[in-house]
C-alpha positions in Angstrom: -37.8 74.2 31.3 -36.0 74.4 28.4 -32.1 76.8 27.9 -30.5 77.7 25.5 -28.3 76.0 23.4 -25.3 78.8 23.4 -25.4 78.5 27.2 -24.5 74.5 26.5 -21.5 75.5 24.5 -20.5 77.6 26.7 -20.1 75.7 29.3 -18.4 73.0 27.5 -16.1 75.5 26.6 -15.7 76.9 30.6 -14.7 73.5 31.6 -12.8 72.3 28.7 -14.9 69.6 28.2 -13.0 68.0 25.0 -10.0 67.9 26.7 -10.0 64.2 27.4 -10.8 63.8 23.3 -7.9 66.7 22.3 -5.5 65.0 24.0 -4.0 61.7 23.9 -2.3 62.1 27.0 -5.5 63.4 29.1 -7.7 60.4 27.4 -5.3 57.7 28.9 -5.5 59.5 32.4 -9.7 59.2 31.9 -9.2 55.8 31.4 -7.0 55.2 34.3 -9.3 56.8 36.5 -12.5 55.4 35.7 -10.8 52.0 36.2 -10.0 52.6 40.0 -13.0 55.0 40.8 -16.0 53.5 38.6 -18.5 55.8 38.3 -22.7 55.5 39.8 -24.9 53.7 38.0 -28.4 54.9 39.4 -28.8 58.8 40.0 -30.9 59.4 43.8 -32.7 61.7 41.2 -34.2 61.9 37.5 -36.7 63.7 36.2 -39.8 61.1 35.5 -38.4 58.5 38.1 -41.2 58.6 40.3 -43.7 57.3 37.0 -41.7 54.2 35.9 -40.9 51.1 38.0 -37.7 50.3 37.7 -35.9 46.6 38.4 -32.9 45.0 37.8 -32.0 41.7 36.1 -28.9 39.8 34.6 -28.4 38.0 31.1 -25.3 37.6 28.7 -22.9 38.4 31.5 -24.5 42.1 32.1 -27.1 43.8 34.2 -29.9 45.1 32.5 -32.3 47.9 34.1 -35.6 47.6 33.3 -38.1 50.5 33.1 -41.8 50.2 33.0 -44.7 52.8 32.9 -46.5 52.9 36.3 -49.9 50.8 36.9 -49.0 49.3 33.2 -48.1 46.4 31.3 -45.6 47.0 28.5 -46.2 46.9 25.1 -43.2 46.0 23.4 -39.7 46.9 24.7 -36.8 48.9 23.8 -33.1 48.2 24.4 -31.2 51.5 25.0 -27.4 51.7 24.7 -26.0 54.3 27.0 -23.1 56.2 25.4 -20.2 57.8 27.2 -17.3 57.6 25.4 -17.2 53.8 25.7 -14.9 55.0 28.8 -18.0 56.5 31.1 -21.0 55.3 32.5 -24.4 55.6 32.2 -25.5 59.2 33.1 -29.0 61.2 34.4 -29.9 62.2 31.1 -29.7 58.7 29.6 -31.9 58.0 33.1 -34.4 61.3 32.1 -34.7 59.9 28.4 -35.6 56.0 29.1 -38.8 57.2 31.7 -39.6 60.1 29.2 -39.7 56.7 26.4 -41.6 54.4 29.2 -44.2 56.8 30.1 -45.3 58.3 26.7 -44.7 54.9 24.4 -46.1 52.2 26.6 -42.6 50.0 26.1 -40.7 48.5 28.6 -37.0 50.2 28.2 -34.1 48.1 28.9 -30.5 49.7 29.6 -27.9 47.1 29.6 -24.5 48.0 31.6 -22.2 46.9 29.7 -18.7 46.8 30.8 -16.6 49.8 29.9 -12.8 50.2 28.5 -10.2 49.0 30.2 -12.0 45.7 31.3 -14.8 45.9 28.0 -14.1 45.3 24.8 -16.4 45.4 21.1 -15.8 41.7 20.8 -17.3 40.7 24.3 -20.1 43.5 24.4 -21.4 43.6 21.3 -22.5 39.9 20.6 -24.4 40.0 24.3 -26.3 43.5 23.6 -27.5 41.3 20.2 -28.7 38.3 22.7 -30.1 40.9 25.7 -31.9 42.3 22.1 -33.0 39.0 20.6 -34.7 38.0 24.0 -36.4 40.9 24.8 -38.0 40.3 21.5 -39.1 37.0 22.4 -40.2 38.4 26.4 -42.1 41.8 25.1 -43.0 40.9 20.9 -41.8 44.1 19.7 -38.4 45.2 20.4 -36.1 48.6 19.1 -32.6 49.1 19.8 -31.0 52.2 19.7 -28.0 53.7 21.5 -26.1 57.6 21.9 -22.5 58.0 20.9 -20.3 55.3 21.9 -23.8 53.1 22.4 -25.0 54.1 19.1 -21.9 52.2 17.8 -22.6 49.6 19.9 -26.4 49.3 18.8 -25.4 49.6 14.9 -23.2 46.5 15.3 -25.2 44.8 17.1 -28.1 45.2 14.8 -25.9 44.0 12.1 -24.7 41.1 14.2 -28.4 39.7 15.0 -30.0 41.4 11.1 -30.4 37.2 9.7 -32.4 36.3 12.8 -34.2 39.3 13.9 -34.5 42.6 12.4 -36.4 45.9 14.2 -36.3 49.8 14.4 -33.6 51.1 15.0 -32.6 54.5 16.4 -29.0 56.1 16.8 -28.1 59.8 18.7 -25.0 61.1 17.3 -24.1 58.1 16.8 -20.1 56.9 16.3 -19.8 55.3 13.1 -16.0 54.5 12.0 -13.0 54.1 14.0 -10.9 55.5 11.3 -12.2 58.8 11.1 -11.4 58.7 7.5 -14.2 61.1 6.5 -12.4 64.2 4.9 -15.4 66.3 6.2 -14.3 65.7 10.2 -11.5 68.5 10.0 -14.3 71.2 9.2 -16.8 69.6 12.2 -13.8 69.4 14.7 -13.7 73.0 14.3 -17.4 73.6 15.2 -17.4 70.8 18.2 -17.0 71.3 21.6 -17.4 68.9 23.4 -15.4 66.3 21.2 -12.0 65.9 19.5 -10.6 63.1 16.8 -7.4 62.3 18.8 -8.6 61.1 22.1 -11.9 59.4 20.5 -9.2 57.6 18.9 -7.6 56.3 22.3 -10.6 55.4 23.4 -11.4 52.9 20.2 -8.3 51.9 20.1 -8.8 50.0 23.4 -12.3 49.5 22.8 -11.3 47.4 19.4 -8.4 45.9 21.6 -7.6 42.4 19.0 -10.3 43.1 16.8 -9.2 45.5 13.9 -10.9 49.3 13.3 -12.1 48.2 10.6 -14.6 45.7 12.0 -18.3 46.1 11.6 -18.1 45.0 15.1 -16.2 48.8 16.2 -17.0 50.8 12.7 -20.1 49.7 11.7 -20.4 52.0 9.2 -18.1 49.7 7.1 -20.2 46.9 6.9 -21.7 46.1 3.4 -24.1 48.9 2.5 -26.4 45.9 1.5 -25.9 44.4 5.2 -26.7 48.2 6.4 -29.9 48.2 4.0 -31.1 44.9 5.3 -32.1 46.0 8.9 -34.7 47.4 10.2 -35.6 51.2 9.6 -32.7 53.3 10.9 -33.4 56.5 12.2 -30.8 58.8 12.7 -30.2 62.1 15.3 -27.2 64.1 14.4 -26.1 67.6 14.8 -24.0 69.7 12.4 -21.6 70.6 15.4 -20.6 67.1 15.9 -17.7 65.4 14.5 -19.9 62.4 14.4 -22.1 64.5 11.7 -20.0 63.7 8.3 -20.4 59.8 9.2 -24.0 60.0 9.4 -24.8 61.6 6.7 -22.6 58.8 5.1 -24.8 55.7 6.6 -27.7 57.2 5.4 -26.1 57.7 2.0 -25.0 53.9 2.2 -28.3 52.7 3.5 -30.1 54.6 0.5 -27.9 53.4 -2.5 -29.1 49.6 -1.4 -32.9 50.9 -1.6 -33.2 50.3 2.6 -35.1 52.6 4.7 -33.8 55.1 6.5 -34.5 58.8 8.4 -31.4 61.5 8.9 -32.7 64.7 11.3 -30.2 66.8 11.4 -30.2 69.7 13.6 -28.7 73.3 12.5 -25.9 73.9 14.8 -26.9 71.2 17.1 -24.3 69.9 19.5 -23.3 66.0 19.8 -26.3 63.8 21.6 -28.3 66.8 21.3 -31.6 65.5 21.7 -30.1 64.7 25.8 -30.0 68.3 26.4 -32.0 70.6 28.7 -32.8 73.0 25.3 -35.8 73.1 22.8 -34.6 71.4 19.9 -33.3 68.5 22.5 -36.7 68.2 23.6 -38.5 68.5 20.3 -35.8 65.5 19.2 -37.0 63.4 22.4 -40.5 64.3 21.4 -39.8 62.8 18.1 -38.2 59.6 19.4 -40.9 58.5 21.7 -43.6 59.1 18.7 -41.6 57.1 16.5 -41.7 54.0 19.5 -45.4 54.6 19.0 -46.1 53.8 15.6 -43.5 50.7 15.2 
């Protein structure tokens, strides 16, 4: 069953969902709180639970869930960053996405929990999603990474981090790209978002980066050397125009073209950030697309 998108927006507007990224103030609080009350980790409920066998396992200091088709063996694996802000946990939709990936591609899908801001940081996390990537390559053959939002960052620099040992497909949701927020086209797409807001994003990075500077591949991988960002694997990248995330993307793919590397930007008309997690058509058209895409690498 699929809604419509103006009913997402909203209620993103009803509960003042970008609060905790319009204010500084209100994204210090989030941070405060999800330190003392950490959040679930496994919903009593997903849709597509009841086809994937799901266990549990532990390498480069984080627990990784594993998802696997029913009654198969899997062909090839991918790692999934969860986003969230780099603040929240994993959520259902992340949950609904990995079984929809396990059950229609065959792969095994991997969601690392990494640990989140205050107690995470890009220097500890992203160097162990590149070895939780590299051996999943070496358990399953094939491996993709990809990542949403805050874990589309993380993925990106990870890829980059691991790109003279291992390269592979690649696939980022609204995907954040520079810590800076330097684009001069983010003003206009603040206006259009809302569900997220420049000021408390920056909070957020700002503790993610913690000693490491903004301008790090490591936290805005879209700053690496466009010839480091051609080198990986294909990159194939989700984004929709109502997302302040949306100017950056359209600037990796620019980036990733200039060097002659390969590359796929859909963009969605109007589309809201991580759109293709949402209960609407063009959400599950986008999911549609991702699992086809883990079928033919």
């Amino acid at each position: 069953m699929h809604i419509p998108q103006w009913t997402v927006t909203a209620f993103l507007k009803l509960t003042r969902a970008n609060r905790a990224y319009l204010d500084p103030a209100a994204a210090r609080k989030r941070i405060a709180k999800r330190a003392l009350l950490p959040q679930p980790i496994v919903p009593r409920f997903f849709p597509g639970k009841t086809q994937v066998r799901i266990k549990v396992t532990y390498s480069a200091g984080q627990y990784i869930y594993v998802l696997v088709p029913n009654d198969q063996q899997p062909r090839g694996a991918f790692v999934y960053v969860h986003g969230g802000g780099w603040v929240n946990q994993i959520a259902p939709q992340h949950w609904q996405l990995a079984a929809e990936m396990a059950t229609t591609t065959g792969r095994a899908v991997l969601l690392p929990i990494y640990p989140l801001i205050p107690f995470g940081t890009a220097a500890q996390v992203i160097p162990s999603i590149g070895r939780i990537t590299l051996a999943a390559k070496e358990k399953f053959g094939e491996v993709a990474l990809g990542g949403d939002s805050a874990g589309g960052q993380i993925a990106l620099s990870a890829a980059l981090e691991i790109r003279k040992t291992a390269t592979m497909p690649i696939v980022l949701i609204s995907p954040a790209l520079d810590a800076t927020f330097s684009n001069p086209h983010i003003p206009a797409a603040q206006q259009a978002d809302p569900w997220l807001g420049v000021p408390g994003c920056k909070v957020f990075l700002e503790e993610w980066a913690a000693s490491t500077p903004l301008t790090d591949p490591k936290v805005s991988p879209l700053l690496a050397p466009a010839t480091e960002l051609a080198s990986l694997g294909p990159v194939t990248i989700f984004t929709g125009t109502a997302d302040i995330f949306n100017p950056d993307a359209h600037l990796l793919a620019h980036k990733i073209a200039a060097e002659g590397g390969h590359y796929d930007l859909v963009e969605e008309p109007s589309g809201l950030h991580v759109y293709p997690l949402l209960p609407t058509r063009a959400g599950a058209a986008a999911r549609a697309q991702i699992c086809a895409l883990m079928r033919t690498h």
